[in-house]
C-alpha positions in Angstrom: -22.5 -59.3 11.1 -25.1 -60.1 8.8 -26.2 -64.1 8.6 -24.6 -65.2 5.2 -24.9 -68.7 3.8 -21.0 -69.1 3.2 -19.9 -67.5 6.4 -19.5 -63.9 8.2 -19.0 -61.3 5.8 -18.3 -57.5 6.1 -21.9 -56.6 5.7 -23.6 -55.1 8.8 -26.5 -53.0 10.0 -25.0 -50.8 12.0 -26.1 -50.4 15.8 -23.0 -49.7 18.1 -22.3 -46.7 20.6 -20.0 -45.8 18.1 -21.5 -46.1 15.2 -24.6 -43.4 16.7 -22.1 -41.1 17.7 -20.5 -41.0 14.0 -23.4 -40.6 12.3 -25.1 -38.0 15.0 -28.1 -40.3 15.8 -30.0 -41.1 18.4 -31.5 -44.6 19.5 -34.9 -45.0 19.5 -35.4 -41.1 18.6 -35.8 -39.9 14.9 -35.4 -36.1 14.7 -37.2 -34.3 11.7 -33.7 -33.7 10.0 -33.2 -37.6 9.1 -35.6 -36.9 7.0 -34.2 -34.0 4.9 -31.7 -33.8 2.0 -28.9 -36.5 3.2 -26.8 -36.2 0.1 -25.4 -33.6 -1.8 -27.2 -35.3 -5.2 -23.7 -35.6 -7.1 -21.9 -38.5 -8.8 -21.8 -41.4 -6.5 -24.6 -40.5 -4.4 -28.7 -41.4 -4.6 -31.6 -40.3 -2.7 -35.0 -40.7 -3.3 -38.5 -39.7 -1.0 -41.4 -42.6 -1.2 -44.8 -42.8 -1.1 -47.6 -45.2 -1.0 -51.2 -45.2 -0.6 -54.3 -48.4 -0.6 -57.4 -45.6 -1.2 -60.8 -46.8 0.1 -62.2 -46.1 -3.5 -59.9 -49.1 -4.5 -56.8 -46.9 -5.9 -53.1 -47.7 -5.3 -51.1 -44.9 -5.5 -46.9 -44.7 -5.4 -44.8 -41.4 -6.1 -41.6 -40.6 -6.1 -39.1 -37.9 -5.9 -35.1 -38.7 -7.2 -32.2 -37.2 -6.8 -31.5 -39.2 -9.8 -32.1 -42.6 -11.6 -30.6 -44.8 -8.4 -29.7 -46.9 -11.5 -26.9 -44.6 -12.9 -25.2 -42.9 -9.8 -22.5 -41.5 -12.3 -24.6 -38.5 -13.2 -24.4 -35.4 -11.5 -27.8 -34.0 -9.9 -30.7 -35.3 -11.9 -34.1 -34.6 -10.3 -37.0 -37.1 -11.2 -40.7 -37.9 -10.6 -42.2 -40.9 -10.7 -45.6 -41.9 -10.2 -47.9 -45.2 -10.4 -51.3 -45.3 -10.0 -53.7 -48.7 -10.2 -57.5 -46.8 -10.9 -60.6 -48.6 -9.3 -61.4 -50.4 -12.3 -57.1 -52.3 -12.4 -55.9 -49.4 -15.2 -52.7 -49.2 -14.5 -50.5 -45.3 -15.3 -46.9 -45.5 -14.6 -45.6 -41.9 -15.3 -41.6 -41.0 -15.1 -40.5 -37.2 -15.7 -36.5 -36.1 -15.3 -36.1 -32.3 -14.8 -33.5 -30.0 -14.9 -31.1 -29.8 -12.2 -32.0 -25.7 -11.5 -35.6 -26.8 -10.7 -34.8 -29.0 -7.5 -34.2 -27.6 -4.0 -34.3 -29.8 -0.3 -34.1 -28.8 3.3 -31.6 -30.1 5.1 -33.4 -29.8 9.0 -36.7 -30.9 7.5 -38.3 -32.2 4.5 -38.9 -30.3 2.2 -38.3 -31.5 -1.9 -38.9 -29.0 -4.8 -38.3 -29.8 -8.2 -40.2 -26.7 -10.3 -43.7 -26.9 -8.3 -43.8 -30.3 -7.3 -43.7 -30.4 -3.5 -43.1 -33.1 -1.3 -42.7 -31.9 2.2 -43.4 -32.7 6.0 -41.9 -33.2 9.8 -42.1 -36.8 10.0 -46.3 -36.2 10.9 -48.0 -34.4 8.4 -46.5 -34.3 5.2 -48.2 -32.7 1.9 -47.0 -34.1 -1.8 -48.2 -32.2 -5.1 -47.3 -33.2 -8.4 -48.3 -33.9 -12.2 -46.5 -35.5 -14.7 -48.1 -36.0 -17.9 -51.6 -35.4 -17.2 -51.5 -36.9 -13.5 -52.2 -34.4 -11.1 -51.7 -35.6 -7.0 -52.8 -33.3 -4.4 -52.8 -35.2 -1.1 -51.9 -34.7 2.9 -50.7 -37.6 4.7 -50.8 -37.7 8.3 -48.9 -40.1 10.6 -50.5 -42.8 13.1 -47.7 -44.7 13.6 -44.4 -42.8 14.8 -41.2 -42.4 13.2 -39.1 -45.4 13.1 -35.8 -46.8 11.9 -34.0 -50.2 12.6 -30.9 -49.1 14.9 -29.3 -46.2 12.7 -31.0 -47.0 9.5 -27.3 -47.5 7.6 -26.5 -50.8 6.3 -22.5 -51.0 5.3 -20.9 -53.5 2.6 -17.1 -53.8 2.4 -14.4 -51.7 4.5 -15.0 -49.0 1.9 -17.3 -47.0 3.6 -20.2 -47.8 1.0 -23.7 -48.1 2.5 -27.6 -47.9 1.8 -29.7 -46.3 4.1 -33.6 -46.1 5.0 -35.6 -44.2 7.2 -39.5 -45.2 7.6 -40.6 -41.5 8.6 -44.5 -42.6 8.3 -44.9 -46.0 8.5 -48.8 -45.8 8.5 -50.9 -42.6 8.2 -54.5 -41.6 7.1 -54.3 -40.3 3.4 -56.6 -37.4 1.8 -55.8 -37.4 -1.6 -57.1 -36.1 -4.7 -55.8 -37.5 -7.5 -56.7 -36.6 -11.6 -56.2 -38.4 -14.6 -56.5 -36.2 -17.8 -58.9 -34.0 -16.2 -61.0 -36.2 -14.7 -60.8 -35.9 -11.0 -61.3 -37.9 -7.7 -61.3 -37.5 -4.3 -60.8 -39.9 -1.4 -58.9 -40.9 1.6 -56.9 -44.2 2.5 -53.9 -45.4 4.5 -50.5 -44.4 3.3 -46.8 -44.9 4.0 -43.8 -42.8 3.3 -39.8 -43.7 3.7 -37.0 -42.0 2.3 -33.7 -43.7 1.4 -29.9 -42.4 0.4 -26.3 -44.4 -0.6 -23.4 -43.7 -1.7 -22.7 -47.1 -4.2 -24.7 -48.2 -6.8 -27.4 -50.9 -5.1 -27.2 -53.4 -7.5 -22.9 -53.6 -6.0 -24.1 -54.5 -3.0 -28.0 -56.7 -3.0 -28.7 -59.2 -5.3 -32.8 -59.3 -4.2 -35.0 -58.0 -1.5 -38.1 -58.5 -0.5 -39.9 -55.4 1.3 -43.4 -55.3 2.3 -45.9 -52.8 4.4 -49.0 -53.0 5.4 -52.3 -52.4 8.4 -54.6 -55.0 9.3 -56.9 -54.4 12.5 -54.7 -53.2 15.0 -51.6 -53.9 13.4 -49.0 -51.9 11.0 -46.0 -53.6 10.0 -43.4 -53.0 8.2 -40.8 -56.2 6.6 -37.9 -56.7 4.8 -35.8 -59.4 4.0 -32.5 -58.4 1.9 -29.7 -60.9 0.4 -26.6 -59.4 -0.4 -24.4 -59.6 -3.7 -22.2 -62.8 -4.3 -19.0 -60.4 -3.1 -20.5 -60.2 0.7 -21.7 -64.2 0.9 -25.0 -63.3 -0.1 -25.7 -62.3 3.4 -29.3 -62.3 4.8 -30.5 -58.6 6.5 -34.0 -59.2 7.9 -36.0 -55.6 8.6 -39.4 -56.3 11.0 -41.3 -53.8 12.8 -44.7 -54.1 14.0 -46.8 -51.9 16.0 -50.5 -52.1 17.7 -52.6 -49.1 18.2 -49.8 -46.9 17.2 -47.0 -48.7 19.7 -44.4 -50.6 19.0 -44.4 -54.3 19.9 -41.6 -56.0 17.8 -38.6 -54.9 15.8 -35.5 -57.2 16.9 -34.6 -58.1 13.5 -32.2 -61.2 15.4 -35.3 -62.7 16.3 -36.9 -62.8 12.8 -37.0 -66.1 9.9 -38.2 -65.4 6.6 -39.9 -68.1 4.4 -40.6 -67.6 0.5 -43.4 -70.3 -0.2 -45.1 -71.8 -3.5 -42.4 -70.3 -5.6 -42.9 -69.9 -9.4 -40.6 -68.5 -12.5 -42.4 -65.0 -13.5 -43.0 -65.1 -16.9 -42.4 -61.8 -17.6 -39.3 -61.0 -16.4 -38.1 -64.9 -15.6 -37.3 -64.3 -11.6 -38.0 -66.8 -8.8 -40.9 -65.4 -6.8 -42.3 -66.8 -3.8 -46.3 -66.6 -3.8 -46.3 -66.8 -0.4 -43.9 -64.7 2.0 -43.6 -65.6 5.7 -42.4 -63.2 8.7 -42.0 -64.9 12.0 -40.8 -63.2 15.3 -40.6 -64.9 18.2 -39.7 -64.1 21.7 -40.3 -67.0 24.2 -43.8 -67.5 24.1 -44.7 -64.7 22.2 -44.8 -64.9 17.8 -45.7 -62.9 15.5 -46.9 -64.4 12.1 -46.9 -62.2 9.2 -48.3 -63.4 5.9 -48.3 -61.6 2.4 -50.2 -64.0 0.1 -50.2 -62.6 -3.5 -53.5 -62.4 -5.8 -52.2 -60.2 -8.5 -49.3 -58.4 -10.2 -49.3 -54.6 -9.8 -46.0 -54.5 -11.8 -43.4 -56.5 -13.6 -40.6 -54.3 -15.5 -37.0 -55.2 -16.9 -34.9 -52.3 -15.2 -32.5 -52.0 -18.2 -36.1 -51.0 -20.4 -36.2 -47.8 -17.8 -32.7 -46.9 -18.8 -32.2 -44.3 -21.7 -29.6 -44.4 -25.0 -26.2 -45.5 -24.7 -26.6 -46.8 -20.8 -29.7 -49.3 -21.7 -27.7 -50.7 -24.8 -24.9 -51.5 -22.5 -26.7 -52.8 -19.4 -28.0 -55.2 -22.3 -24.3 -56.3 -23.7 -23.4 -56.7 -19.9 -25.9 -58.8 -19.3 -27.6 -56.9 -16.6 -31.0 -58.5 -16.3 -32.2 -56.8 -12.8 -35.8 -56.6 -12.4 -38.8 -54.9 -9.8 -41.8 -56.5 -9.0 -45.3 -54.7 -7.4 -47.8 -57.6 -6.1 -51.0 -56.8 -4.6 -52.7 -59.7 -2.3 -53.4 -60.3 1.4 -52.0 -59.5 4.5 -52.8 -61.4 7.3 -51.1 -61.0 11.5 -51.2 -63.2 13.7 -50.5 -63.4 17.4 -49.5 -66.5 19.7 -48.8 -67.1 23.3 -47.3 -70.5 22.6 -49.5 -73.1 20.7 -52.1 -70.4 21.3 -53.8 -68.1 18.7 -54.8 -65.0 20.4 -55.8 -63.1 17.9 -55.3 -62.6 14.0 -56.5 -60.0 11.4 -55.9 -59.5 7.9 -56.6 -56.5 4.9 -55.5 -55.6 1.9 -51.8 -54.8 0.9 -48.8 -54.6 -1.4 -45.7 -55.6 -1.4 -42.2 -55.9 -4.3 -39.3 -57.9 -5.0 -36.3 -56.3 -6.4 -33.9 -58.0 -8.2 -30.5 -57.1 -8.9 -28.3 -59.9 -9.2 -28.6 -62.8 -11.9 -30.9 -65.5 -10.8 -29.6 -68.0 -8.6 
């Protein structure tokens, strides 16, 4: 059970012998199917395949392909793109484009997303992702340095109901070539990217009121962190994610051995959540910790999710109340490593990070 601040709830990341065997999986192997079309993209269900890239001309790049908006799960199949781009000089382009359910077609033993003649498609190593929306053209490979990785199955389940959200890091650090076009005018470079691909089967704001999740590469190092709180209903339980690899190998992801710290918080102005400036990972195993520090410099992104809904849906989200919002912060990442009081080595870079915020603010 999850650690919850009013006592054990049904909330769980599930891990047993029988849990595996239910859901056909594997520990410690990830098998290119995970990362093809889990759902059949009707009501109930979302799925979505994620992207992100820091370029070395000083891009940021994020796109996205939806089953649907994961924000209204009532629809049937609803295929969207999304893409964000941060240019060299801080323009920011956010571009969203829904298409018709006809144009969208997935693998289900590999991954491989169509909707018309954007392509997003790979075998957890190299994947290639083409799209345009609205005068942004991406053309890019990405190609894996870090393998495949989940923590335990990947499902996390709320409730006795059977309703869950699920993740799968299938590249959680690869070298990027990318070629990306604004309006015609064109550039080509090459960075470090990341790609996961998450599913559920219950609207996400039911069951987390806030997460943190962050990746990133310094020296050495790639790391991938979460740390989600669930919805009122389930104690507000805390689910910490951690993995961290060196040269391509995993060193740490026992999420039981993991505290999370939100430091120098501050009300954002925008969208009026708490953020922490600071966010702390610490895993320790007997001697051995593992600091991880994302310290933020600047705001990549701060939206009201109710202004991304359309008609009828956005007016009501309003009258509701519903005041959910996602944040993008850019900043530093730095790792350390200690064999007790004893810093052995530490390295930092460049990363980004978000907060999403479901629930009303506590």
């Amino acid at each position: 059970m999850a650690r919850t601040s009013t006592g054990t709830v049904p909330s769980r990341l599930a891990h047993t012998p029988d849990d595996y065997d239910r859901l056909g999986l594997e520990p410690r192997t990830v098998k290119p199917w995970e990362d093809g079309l889990r759902t059949d993209g009707g009501p109930g269900t979302y799925e979505w395949w994620y992207f992100d890239a820091h370029l070395d001309d000083g891009a940021k790049l994020v796109v996205v392909f939806h089953t649907k908006d994961f924000a209204d799960l009532g629809r049937p199949l609803s295929p969207l793109i999304r893409i964000d781009l941060t240019l060299p000089d801080g323009t920011q382009i956010s571009k969203m484009a829904e298409q018709d359910a006809t144009t969208f077609s997935a693998a289900t033993d590999i991954c491989d997303v169509r909707i018309g003649d954007n392509l997003f498609a790979g075998d957890l190593h190299t994947y290639t992702i083409r799209t345009r929306v609205e005068g942004v053209d991406i053309d890019l490979t990405l190609t894996g340095e870090v393998p495949a990785w989940r923590p335990e199955t990947g499902f996390w389940y709320f409730g006795e109901q059977g309703e869950y959200f699920a993740w799968l890091p299938s590249v959680p650090q690869g070298k990027v070539e990318v070629t990306y076009s604004v309006n015609g005018q064109s550039s080509t470079t090459t960075g470090v990217g990341y790609h996961d691909h998450n599913w559920g089967n219950a609207p996400m704001f039911k069951l987390m009121h806030h997460w943190y999740w962050a990746r990133g590469a310094a020296g050495p190092y790639s790391v991938i962190a979460s740390y989600i709180t669930a919805e009122k209903a389930y104690g507000y339980a805390e689910l910490p994610v951690f993995m961290l690899a060196r040269d391509g190998r995993l060193v740490a992801d026992d999420n039981s051995k993991v505290t999370f710290e939100a430091l120098g918080p501050y009300t954002d102005k925008e969208t009026g959540k708490p953020v922490g400036n600071v966010t702390r990972y610490t895993c320790t195993d007997g001697e051995e910790r593992y600091v991880v520090t994302f310290t933020r410099h600047r705001d990549l992104m701060a939206t009201h999710l109710a202004d991304e809904m359309k008609g009828p849906k956005k007016a009501l989200a309003k009258l509701a109340g519903f005041d959910g919002a996602y944040l993008r912060f850019g900043g530093e990442l730095r790792i350390e490593h200690y064999q007790g009081a004893t810093l052995v080595d530490s390295h930092t870079d460049d990363a980004l990070w978000e907060l999403m915020y479901f629930g009303k603010t506590r």
